[in-house]
Phi, psi and omega in degrees: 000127173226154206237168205267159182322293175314332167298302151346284146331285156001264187330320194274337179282335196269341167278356191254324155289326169309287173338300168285328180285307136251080189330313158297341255196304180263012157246022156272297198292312187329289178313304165344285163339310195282289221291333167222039148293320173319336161256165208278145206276161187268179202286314184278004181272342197281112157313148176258182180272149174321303183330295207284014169265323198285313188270008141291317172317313191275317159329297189279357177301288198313316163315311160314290208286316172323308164309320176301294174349316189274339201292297185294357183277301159353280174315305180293314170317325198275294179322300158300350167269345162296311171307288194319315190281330175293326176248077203314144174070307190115350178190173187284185192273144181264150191285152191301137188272168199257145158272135171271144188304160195243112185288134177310152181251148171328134179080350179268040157033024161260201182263169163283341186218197185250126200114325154096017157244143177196000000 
């Protein structure tokens, strides 16, 4: 793991005050130490490396956009089915044919026209 000038320092000024303060107490962390190094640090204690932010970075990106994606693929669905229910069929309408009036047949004493004359 490697860390910045400035941490560094950090670390080494906060081992130089343990040292003095309490001699035992770091020579308990000493042994600690010794004793486990050979094993592996756990997975939520590890900073991670630029690589792995960066392909985190690139993961929730992709992610994000996949969601957006879907939310307007929706969103559109939703709008054509509003259309489709205000506009029955998908187009207008063909306009409506006129009836034609039904002529008396001869002798059936009705009128011919409107108004009961003909």
């Amino acid at each position: 793991m490697s860390l910045s000038p400035h941490y560094q320092n950090q670390l080494h000024l906060i081992q130089a005050g343990l040292l003095r303060s309490d001699p035992q107490l770091a020579a308990r962390l000493s042994i600690f130490g010794r004793l486990c190094a050979d094993q592996a640090m756990p997975a939520w204690e590890q900073v991670p490396c630029r690589h792995d932010r960066i392909r985190q970075a690139a993961a929730l990106t992709a992610e994000t956009i996949s969601v957006v994606a879907a939310a307007i693929f929706l969103f559109l669905r939703a709008v054509l089915a509003v259309v489709a229910a205000v506009v029955p069929g998908g187009r207008a309408r063909p306009p409506a044919r006129r009836r034609e009036r039904a002529r008396p047949r001869p002798g059936s004493g009705r009128p011919a026209g409107p108004g009961g004359r003909g």
